[in-house]
ROSE-4610 file (N, C-alpha, C; in Angstrom, 1 decimal, always signed):
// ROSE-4610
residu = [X/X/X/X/X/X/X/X/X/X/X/X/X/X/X/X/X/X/X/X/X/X/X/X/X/X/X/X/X/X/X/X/X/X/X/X/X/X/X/X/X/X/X/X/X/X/X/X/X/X/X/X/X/X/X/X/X/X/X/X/X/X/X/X/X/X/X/X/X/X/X/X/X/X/X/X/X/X/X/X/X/X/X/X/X/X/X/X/X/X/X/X/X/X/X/X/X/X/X/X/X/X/X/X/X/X/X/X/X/X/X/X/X/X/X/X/X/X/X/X/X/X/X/X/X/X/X/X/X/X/X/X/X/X/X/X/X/X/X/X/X/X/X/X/X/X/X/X/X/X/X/X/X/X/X/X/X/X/X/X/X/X/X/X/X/X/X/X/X/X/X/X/X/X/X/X/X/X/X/X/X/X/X/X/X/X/X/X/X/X/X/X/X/X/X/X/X/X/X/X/X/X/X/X/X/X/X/X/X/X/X/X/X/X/X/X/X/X/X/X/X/X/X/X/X/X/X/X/X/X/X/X/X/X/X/X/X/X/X/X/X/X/X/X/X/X/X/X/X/X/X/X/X/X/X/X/X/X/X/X/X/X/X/X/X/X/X/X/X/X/X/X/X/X/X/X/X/X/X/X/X/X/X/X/X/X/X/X/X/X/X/X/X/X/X/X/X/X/X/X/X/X/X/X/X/X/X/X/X/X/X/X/X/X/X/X/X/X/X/X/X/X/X/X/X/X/X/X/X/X/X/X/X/X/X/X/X/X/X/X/X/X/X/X/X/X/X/X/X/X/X/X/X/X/X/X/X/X/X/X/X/X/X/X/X/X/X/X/X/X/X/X/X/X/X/X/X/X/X/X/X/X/X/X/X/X/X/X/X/X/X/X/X/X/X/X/X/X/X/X/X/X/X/X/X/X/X/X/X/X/X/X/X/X/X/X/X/X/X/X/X/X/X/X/X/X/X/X/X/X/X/X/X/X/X/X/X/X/X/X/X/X/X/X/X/X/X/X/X/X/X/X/X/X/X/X/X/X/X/X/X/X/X/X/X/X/X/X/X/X/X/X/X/X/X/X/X/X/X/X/X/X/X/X/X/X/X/X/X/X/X/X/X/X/X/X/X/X/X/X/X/X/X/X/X/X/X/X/X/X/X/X/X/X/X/X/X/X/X/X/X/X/X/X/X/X/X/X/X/X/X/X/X/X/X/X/X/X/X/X/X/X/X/X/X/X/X/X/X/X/X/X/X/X/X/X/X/X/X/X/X/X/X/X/X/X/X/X/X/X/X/X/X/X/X/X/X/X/X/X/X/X/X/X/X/X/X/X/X/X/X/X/X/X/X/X/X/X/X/X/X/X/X/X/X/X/X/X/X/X/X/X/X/X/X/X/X/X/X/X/X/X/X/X/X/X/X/X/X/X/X/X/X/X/X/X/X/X/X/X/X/X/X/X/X/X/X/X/X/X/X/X/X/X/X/X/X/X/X/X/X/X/X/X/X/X/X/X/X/X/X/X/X/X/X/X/X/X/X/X/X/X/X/X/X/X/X/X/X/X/X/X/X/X/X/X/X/X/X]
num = [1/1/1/2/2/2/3/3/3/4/4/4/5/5/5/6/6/6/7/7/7/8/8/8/9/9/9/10/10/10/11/11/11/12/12/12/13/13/13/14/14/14/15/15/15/16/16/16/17/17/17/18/18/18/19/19/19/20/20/20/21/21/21/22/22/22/23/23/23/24/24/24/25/25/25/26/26/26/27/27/27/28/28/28/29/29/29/30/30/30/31/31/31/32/32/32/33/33/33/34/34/34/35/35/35/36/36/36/37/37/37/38/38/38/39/39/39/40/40/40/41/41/41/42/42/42/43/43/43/44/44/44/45/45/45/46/46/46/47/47/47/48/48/48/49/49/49/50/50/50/51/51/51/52/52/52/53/53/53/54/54/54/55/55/55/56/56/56/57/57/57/58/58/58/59/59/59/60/60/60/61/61/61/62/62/62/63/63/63/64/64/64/65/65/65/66/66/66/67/67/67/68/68/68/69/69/69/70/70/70/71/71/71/72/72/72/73/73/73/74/74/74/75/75/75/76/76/76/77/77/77/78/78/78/79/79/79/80/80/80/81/81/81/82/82/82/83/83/83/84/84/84/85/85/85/86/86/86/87/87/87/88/88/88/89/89/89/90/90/90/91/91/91/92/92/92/93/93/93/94/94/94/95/95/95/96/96/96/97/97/97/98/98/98/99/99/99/100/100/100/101/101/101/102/102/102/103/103/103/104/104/104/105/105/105/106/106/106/107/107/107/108/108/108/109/109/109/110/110/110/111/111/111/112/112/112/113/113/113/114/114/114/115/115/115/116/116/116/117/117/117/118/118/118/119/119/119/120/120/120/121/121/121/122/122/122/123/123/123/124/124/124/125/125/125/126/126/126/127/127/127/128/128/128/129/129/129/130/130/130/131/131/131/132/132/132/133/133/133/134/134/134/135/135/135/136/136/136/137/137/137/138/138/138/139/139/139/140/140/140/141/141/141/142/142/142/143/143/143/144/144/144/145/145/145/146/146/146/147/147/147/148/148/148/149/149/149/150/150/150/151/151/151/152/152/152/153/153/153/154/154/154/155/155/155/156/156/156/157/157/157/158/158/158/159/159/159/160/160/160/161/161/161/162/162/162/163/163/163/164/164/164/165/165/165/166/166/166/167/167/167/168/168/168/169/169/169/170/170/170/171/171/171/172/172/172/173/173/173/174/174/174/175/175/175/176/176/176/177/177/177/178/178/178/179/179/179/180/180/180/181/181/181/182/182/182/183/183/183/184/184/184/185/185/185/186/186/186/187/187/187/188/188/188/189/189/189/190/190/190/191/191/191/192/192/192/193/193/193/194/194/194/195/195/195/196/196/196/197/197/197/198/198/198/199/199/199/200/200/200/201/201/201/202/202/202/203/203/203/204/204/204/205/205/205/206/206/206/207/207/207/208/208/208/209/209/209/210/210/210/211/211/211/212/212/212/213/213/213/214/214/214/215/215/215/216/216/216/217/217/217/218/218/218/219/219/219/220/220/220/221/221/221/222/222/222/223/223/223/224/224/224/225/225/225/226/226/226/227/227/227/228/228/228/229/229/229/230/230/230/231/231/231/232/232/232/233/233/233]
x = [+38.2/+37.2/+36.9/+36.8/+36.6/+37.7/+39.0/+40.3/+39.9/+39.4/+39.0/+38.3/+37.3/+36.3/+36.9/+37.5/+38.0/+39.3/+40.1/+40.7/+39.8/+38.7/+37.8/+37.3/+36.5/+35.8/+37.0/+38.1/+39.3/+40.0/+39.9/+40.3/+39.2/+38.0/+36.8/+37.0/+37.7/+38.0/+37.1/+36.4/+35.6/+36.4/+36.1/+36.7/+36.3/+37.4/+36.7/+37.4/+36.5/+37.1/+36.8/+37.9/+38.2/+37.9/+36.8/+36.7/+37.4/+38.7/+39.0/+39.7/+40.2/+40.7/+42.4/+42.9/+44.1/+44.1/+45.1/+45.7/+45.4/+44.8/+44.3/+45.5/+44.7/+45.3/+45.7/+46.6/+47.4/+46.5/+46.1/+45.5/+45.2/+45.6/+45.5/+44.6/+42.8/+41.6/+41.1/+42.1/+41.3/+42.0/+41.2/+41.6/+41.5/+42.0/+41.8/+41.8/+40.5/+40.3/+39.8/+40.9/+41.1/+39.7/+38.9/+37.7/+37.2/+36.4/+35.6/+34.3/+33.9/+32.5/+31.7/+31.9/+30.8/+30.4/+31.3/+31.6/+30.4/+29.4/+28.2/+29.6/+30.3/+31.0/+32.2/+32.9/+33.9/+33.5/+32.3/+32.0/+31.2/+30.8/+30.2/+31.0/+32.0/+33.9/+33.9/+34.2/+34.6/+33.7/+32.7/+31.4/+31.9/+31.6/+32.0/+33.3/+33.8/+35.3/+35.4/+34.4/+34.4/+33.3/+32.4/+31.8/+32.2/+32.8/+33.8/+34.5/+35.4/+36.5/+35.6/+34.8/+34.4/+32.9/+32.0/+30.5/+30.1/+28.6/+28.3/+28.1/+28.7/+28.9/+27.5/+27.7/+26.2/+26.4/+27.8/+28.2/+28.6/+27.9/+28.1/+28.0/+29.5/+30.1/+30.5/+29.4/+29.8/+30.7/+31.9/+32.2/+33.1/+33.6/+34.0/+33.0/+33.8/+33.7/+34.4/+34.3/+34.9/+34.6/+35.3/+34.6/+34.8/+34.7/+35.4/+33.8/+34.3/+33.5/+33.7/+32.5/+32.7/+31.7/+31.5/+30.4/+30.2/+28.3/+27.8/+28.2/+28.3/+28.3/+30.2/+31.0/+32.3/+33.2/+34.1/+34.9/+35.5/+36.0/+36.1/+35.0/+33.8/+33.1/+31.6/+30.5/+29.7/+30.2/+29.6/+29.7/+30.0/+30.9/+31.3/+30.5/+29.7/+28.7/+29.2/+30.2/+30.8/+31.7/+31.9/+32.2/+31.2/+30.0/+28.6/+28.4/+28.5/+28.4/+29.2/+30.5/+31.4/+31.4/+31.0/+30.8/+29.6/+28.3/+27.2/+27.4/+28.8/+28.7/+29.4/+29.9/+30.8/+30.3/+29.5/+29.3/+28.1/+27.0/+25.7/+25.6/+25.5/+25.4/+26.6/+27.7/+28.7/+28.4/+27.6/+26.9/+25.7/+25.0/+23.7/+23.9/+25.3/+25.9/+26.2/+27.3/+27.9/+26.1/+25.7/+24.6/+23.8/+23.3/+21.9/+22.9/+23.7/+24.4/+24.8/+25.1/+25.3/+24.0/+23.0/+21.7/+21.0/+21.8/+21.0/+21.9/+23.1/+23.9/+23.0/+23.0/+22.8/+21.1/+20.4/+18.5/+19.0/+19.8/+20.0/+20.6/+21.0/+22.0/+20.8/+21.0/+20.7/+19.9/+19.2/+18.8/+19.6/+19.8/+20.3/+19.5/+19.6/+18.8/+18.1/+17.8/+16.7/+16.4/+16.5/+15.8/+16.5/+17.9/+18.3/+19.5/+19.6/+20.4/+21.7/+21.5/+22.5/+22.3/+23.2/+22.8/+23.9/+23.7/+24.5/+24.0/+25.2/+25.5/+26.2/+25.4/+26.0/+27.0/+27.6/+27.9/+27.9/+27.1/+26.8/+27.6/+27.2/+27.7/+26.7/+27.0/+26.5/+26.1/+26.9/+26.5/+24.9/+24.9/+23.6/+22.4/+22.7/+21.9/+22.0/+23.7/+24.4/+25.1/+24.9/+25.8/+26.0/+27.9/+28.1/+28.1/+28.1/+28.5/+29.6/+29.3/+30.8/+29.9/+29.1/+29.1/+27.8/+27.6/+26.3/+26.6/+27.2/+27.6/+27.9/+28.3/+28.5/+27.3/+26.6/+25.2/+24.3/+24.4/+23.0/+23.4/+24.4/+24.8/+25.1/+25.0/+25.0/+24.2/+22.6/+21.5/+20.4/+21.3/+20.6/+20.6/+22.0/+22.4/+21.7/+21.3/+19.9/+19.2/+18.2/+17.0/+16.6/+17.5/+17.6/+17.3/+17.8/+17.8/+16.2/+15.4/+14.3/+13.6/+13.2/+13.0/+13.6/+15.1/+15.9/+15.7/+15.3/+15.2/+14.0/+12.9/+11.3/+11.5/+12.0/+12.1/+13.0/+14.2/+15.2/+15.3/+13.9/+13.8/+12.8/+11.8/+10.7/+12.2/+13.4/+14.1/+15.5/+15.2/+15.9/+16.7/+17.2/+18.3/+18.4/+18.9/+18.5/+19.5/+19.2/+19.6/+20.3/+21.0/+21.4/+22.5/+22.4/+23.6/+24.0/+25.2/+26.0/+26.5/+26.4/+27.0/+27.8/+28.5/+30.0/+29.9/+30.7/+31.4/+32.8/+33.3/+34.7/+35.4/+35.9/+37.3/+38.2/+39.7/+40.9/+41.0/+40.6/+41.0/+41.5/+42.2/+43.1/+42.2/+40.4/+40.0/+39.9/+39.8/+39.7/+40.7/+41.8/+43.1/+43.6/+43.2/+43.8/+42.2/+41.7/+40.7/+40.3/+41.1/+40.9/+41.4/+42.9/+43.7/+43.4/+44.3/+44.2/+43.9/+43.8/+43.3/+41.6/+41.4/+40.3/+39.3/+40.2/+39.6/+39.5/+40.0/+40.0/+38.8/+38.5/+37.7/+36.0/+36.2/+34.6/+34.0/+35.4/+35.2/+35.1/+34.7/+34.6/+32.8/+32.4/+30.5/+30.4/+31.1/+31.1/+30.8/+29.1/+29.2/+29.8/+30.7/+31.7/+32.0/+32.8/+34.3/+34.8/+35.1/+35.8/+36.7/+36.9/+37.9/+37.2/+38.3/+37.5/+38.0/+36.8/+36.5/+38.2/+38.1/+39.4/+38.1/+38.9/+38.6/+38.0/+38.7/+38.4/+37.0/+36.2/+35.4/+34.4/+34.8/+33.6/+33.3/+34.2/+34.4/+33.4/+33.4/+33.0/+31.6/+31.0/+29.3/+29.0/+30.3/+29.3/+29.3/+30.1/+29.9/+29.4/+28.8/+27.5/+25.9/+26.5/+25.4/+24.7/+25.9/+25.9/+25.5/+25.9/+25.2/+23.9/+23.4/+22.1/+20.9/+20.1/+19.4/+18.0/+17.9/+16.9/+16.9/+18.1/+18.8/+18.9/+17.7/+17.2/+16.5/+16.8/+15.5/+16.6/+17.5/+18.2/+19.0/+19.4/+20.5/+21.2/+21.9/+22.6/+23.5/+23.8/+24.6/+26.1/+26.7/+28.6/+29.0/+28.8/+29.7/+30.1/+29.8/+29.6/+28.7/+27.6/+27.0/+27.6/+28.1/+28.5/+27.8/+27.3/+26.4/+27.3/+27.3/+28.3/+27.6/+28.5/+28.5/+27.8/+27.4/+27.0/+28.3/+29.2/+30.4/+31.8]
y = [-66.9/-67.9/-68.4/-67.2/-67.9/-68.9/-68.7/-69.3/-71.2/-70.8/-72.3/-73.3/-72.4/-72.7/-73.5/-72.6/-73.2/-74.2/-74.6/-75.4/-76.7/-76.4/-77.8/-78.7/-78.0/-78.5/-78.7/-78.1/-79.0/-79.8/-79.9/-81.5/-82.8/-82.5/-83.1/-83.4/-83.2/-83.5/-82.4/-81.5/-80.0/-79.4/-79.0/-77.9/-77.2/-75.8/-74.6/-73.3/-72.2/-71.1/-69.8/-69.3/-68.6/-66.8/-66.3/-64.5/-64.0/-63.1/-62.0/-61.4/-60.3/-59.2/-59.7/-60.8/-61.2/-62.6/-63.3/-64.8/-65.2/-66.4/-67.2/-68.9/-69.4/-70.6/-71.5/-72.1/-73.0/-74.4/-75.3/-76.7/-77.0/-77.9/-78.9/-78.3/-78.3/-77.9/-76.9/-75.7/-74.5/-72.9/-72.6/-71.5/-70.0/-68.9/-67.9/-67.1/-65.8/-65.0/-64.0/-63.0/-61.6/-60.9/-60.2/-60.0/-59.1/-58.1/-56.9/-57.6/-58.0/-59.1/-57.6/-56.2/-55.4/-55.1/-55.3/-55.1/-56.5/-55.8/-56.9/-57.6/-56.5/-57.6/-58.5/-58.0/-58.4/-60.3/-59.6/-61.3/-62.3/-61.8/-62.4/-62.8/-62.7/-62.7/-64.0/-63.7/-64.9/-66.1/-66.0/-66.9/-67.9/-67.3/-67.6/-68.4/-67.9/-68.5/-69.8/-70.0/-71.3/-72.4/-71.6/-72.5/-73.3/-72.5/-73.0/-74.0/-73.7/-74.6/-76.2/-75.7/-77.0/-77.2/-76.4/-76.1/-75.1/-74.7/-73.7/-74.7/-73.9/-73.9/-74.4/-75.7/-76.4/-75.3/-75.2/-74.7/-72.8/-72.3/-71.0/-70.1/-70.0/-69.7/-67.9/-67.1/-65.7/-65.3/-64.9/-64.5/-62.9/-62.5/-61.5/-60.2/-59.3/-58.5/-57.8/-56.5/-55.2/-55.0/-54.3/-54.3/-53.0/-51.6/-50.4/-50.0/-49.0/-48.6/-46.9/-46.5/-45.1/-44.8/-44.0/-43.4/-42.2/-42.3/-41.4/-40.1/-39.7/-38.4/-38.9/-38.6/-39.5/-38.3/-37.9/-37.0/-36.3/-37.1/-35.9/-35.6/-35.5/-35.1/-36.3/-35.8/-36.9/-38.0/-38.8/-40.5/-39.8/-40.3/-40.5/-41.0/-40.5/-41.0/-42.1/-41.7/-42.9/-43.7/-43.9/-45.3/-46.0/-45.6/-46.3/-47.0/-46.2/-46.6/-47.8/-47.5/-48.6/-49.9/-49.9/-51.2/-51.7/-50.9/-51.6/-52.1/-51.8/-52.1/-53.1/-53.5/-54.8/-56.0/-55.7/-56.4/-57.0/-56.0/-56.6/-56.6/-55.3/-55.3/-56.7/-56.4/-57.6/-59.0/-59.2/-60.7/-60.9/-59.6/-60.2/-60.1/-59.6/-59.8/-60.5/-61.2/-62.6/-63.8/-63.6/-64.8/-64.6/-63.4/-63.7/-63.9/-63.7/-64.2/-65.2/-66.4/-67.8/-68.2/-67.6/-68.3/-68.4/-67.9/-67.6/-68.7/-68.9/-69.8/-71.6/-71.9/-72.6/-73.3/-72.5/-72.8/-73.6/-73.4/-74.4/-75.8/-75.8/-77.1/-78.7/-79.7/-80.5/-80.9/-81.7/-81.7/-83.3/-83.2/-84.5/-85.4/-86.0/-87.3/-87.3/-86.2/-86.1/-84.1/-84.1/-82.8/-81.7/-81.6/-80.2/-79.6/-79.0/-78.2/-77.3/-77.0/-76.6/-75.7/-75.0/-74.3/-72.8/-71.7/-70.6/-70.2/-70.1/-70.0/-68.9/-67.9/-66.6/-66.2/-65.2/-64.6/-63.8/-63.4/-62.1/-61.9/-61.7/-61.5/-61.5/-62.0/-61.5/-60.5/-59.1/-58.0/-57.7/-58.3/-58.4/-58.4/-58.9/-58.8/-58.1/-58.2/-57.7/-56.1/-55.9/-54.1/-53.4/-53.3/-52.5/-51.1/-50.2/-48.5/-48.5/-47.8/-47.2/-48.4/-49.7/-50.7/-50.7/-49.5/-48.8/-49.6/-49.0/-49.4/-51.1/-51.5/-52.8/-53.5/-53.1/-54.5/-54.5/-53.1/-53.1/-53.5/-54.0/-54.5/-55.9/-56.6/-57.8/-57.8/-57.2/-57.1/-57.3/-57.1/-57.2/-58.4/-58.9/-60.2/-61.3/-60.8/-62.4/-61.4/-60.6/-60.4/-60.7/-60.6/-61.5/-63.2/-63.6/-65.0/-65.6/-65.9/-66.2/-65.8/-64.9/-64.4/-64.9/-65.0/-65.8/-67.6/-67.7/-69.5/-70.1/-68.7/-69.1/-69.1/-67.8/-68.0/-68.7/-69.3/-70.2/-71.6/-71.9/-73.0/-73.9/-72.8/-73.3/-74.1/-73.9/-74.6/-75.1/-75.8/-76.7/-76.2/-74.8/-73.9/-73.7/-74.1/-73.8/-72.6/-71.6/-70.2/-70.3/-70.3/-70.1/-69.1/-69.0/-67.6/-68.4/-68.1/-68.0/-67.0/-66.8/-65.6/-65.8/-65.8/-66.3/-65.2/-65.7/-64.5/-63.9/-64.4/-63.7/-64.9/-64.4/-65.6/-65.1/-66.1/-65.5/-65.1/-63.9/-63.6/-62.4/-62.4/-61.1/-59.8/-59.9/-58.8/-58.5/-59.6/-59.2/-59.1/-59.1/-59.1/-57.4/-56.9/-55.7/-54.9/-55.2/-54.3/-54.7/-55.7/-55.8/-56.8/-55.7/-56.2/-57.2/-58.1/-59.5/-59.1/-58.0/-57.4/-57.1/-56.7/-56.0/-57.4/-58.5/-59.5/-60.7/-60.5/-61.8/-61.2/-59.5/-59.4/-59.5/-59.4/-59.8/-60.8/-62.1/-63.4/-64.1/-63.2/-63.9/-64.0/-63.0/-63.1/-64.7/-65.4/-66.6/-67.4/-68.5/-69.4/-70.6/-71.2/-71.9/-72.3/-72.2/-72.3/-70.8/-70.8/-68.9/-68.6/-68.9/-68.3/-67.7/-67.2/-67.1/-68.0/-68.3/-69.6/-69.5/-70.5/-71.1/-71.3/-70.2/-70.5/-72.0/-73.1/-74.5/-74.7/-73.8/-74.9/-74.2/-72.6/-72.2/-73.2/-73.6/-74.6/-75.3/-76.3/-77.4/-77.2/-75.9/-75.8/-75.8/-75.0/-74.7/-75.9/-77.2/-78.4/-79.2/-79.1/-79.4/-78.9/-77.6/-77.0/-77.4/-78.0/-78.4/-79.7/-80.4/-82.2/-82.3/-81.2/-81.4/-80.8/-81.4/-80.7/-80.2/-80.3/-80.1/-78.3/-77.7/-76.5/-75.8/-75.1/-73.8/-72.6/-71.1/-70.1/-69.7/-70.6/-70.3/-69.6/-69.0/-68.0/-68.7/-68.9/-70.3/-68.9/-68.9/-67.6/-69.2/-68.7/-70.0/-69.2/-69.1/-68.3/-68.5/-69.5/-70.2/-69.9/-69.2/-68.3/-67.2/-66.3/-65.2/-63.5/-63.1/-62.0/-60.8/-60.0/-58.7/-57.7/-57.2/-56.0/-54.5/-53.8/-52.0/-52.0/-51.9/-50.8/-52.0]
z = [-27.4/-27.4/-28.8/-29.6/-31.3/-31.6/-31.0/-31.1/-30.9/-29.2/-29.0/-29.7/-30.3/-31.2/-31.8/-33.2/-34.4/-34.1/-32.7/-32.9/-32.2/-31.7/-30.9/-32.1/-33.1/-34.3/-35.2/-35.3/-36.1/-35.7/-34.2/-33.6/-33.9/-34.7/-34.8/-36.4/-36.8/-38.2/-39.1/-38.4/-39.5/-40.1/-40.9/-42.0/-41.3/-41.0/-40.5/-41.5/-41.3/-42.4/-40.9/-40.9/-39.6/-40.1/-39.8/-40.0/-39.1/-39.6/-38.4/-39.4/-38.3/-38.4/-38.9/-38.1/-38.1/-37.9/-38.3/-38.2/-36.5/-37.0/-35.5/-35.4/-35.3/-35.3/-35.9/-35.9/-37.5/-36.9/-38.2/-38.0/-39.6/-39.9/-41.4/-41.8/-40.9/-41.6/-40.9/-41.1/-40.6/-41.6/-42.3/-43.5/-42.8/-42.5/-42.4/-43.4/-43.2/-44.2/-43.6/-43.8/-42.8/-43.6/-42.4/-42.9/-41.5/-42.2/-41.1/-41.1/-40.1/-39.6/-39.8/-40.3/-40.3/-41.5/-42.6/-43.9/-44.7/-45.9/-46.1/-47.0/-47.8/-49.3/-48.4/-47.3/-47.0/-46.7/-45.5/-45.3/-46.6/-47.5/-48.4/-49.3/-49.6/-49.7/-49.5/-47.9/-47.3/-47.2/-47.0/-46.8/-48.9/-49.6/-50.8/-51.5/-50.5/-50.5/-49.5/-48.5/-47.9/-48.4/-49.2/-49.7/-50.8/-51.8/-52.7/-52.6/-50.9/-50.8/-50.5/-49.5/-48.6/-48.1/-49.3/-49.6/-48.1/-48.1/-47.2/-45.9/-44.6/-43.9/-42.7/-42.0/-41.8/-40.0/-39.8/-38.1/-38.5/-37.8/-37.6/-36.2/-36.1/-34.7/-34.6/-33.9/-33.6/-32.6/-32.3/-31.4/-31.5/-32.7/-32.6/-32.2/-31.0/-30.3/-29.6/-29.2/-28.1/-26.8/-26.1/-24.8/-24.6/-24.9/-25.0/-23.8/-22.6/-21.8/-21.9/-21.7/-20.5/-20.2/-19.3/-18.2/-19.2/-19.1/-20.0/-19.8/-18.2/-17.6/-17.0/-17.8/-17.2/-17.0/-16.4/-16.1/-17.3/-18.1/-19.7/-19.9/-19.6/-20.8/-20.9/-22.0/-22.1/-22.8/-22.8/-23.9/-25.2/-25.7/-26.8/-27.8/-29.2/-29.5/-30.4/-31.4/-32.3/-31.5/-29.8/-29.3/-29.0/-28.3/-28.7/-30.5/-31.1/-32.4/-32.7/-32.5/-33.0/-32.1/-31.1/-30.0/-30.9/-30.9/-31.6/-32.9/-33.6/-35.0/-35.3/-34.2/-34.1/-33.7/-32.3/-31.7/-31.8/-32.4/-32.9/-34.2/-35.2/-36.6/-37.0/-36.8/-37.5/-37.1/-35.9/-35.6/-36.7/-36.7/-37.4/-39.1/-39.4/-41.0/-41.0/-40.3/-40.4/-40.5/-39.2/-39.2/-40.8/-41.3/-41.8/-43.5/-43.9/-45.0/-44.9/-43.8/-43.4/-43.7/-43.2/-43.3/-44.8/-45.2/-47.3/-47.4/-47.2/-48.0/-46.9/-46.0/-45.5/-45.8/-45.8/-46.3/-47.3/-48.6/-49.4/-49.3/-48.3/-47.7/-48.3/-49.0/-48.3/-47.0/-46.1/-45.0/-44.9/-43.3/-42.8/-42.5/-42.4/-42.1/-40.9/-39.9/-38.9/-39.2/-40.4/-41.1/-40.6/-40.1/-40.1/-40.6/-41.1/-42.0/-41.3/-40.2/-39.4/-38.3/-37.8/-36.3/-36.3/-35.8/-35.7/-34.4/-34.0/-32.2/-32.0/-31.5/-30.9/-29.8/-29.5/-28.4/-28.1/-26.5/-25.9/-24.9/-23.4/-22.5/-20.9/-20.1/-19.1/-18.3/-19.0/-18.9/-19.8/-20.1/-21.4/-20.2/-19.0/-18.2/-16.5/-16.5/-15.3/-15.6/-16.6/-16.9/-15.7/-15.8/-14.7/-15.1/-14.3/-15.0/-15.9/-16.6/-17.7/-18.7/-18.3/-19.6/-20.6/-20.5/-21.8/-22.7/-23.5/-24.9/-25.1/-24.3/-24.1/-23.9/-22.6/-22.7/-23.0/-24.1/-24.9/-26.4/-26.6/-27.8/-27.4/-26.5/-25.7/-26.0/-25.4/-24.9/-26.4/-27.4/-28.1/-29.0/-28.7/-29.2/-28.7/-27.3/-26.3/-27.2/-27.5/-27.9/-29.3/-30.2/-31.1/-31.4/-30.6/-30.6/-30.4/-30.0/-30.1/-31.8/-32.0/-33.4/-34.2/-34.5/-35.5/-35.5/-34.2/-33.9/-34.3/-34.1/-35.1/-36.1/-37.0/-38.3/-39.0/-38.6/-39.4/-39.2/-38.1/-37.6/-38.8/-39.8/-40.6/-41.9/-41.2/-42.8/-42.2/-40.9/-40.4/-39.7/-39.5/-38.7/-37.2/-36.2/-35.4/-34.6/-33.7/-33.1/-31.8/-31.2/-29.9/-29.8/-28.5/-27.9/-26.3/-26.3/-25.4/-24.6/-23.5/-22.6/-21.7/-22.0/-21.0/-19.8/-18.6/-17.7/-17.8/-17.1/-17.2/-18.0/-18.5/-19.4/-19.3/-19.2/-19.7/-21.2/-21.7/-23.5/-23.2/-24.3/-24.4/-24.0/-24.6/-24.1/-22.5/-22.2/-20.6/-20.0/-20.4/-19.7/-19.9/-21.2/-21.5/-20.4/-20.2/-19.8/-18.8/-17.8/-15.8/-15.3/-14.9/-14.3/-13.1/-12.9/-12.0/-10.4/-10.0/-8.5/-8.7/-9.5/-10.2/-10.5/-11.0/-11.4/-10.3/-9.3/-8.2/-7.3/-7.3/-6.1/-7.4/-8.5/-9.0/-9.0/-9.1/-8.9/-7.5/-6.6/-5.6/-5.2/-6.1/-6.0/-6.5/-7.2/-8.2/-7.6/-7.5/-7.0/-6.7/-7.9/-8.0/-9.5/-10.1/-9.4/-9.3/-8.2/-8.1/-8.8/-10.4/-11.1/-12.5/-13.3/-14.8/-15.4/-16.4/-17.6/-18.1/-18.7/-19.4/-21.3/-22.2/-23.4/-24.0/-23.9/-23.9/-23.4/-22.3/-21.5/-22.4/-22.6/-24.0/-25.3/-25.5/-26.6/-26.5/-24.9/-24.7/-24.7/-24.3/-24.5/-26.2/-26.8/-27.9/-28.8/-28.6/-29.0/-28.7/-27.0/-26.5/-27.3/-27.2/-28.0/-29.7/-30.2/-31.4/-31.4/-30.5/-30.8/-29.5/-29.3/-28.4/-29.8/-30.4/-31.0/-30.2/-29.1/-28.5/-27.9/-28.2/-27.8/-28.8/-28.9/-29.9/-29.3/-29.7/-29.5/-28.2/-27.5/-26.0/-25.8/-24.6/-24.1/-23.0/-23.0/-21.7/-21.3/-19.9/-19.1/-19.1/-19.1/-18.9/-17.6/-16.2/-15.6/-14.4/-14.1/-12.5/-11.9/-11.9/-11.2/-11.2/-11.9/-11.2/-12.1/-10.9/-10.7/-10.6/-12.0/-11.6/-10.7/-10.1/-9.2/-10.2/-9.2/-9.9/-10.8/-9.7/-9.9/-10.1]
């Protein structure tokens, strides 16, 4: 989904400066800079390096994340304490590194001509509110990414910033492919109000540049999923 991202806003003519772990997508205006979204110097590296190139960043887009499960009481054994750990350290701590070091460089921004300075748009999950068994570790580092959002959209709003999160359902991404298989995946999709499939990467895109030219869309958690209501199990 970050993939879609960074090539939707560089079909828009944006500069984009791409955080990961590894090489994303080729486009004229899109820089990668291999970087641990948990790491304070790694991203402040990179944040520095795109300001440099193409000044601080008015769009700030979260999407890196894990999906790693197990059942507290699970057949090996109890939960794993450092898999809990490392889901939360990715998936929430490395959102709220990434965001709040965007937000020091951005308060300085110039203001645009209807006073705002720019927007950072998260991603959670619909387990954030639907968690199946085995997905501890997962929807309370989801869970915390919606709980967040309000608090960040009061206080970054007094200097033009505005906060939102996104919670997709099923998508085709590599994460959900290595972690539930296409039998596994047609009978969850059928709770789906409509359309009875999973998201196509693109259509994520298309909210979060909805989300970007709506200024009225702050403090929010928008669910992306057709309706669709995960099961216990």
């Amino acid at each position: 989904m970050g993939q879609a991202v960074c090539l939707a806003l560089a079909d828009l003519g944006i500069a984009v400066t791409a955080l990961d772990r590894q090489a994303g997508p080729c486009a004229a205006n899109v820089r990668h800079h291999t970087c641990d979204v948990t790491s304070p110097e790694q991203v402040a590296d990179a944040l520095s390096d795109a300001k440099g190139r193409w000044g601080a960043a008015r769009i700030v887009v979260n999407c890196a994340g894990i999906g790693k499960s197990a059942r507290v009481l699970g057949r090996g054994g109890v939960h794993d304490l450092a898999l809990f750990e490392n889901v939360m350290r990715i998936n929430l701590l490395g959102t709220f590194n990434v965001l709040r070091l965007a937000a020091e460089q951005m308060q300085h921004l110039p203001t645009l001509v209807n006073g705002d300075r720019g927007i950072i748009v998260n991603t959670a999950s619909i387990a954030a509110f639907d968690g199946q068994v085995g997905q501890a570790a997962y929807a309370a580092s989801k869970a915390g990414v919606v709980g967040m959002t309000l608090p960040l959209a009061r206080e970054l709003g007094r200097v033009g910033i505005r906060v939102v999160t996104i919670c997709p359902g099923l998508f085709k991404t590599p994460m959900v492919d290595a972690h539930v298989n296409d039998t596994v995946l047609d009978g969850l999709l059928t709770s789906a109000a409509w359309p009875p499939r999973a998201g196509d990467p693109r259509e994520f895109a298309d909210m979060v540049l909805a989300v970007i030219r709506n200024r009225m869309v702050n403090g929010e958690t928008i669910r992306l999923d057709g309706g669709l209501r995960m099961p216990a199990l």
